[in-house]
N, C-alpha and C positions, 0 to 999 in steps of 0.2 A: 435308785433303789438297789439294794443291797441282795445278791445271790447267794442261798444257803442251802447247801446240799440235803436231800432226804436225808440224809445217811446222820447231819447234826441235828436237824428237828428229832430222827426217834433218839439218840443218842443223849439229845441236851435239850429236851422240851420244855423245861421250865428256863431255863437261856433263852432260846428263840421265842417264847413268850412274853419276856421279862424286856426284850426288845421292841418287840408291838405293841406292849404295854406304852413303854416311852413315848410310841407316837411314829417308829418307824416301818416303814411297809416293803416287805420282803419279800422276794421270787424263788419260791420253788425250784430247786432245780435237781434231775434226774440225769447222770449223767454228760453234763455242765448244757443241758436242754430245759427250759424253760417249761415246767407245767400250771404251775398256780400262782395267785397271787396271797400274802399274809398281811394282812391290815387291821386295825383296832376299831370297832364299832365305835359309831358315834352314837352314841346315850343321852339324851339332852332329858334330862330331869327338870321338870319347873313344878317345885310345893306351895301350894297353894293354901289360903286360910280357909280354915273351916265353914267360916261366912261364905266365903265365894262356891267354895267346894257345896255349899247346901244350895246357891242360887243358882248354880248350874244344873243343877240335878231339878231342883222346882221349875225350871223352864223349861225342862222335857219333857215332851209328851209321848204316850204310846201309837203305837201306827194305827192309825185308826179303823185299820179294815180288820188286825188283829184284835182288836178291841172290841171289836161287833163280834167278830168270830167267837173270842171267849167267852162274851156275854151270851151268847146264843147256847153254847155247850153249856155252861156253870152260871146260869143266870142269879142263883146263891151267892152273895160274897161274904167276907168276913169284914167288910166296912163297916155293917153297924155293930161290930162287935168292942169297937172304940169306944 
């Protein structure tokens, strides 16, 4: 890991970014003393079809104690309003 003074983060922030970006993870340094670490999120994105996106949503159910709860308050719904 690579040491990069405060002083080029505020100076060159889209550079030490642009570096993280690549995949490399950088130490802070104050001083040539060690305070942070600089690394790139790991983002794992998975899209999924619309099909599956609707069969997961229909296999959830509400918490059931929530469910009483709100029936109890708003015993009204707009279900038969379909």
């Amino acid at each position: 890991m690579a040491g990069v003074p405060v002083r080029d983060l505020r100076n060159d922030t889209r550079g030490v970014l642009d570096r993280v970006t690549a995949g490399e993870t950088l130490i802070l340094t104050v001083r040539g003393r060690s305070i942070a670490t600089i690394s790139a999120l790991r983002i794992d994105r998975r899209w999924i079809s619309r099909a599956e996106f609707v069969r997961t949503l229909l296999a959830l159910r509400p918490d059931e104690a929530l469910d009483a709860d709100m029936r109890a308050v708003a015993p009204e719904t707009t279900d038969e309003l379909e």
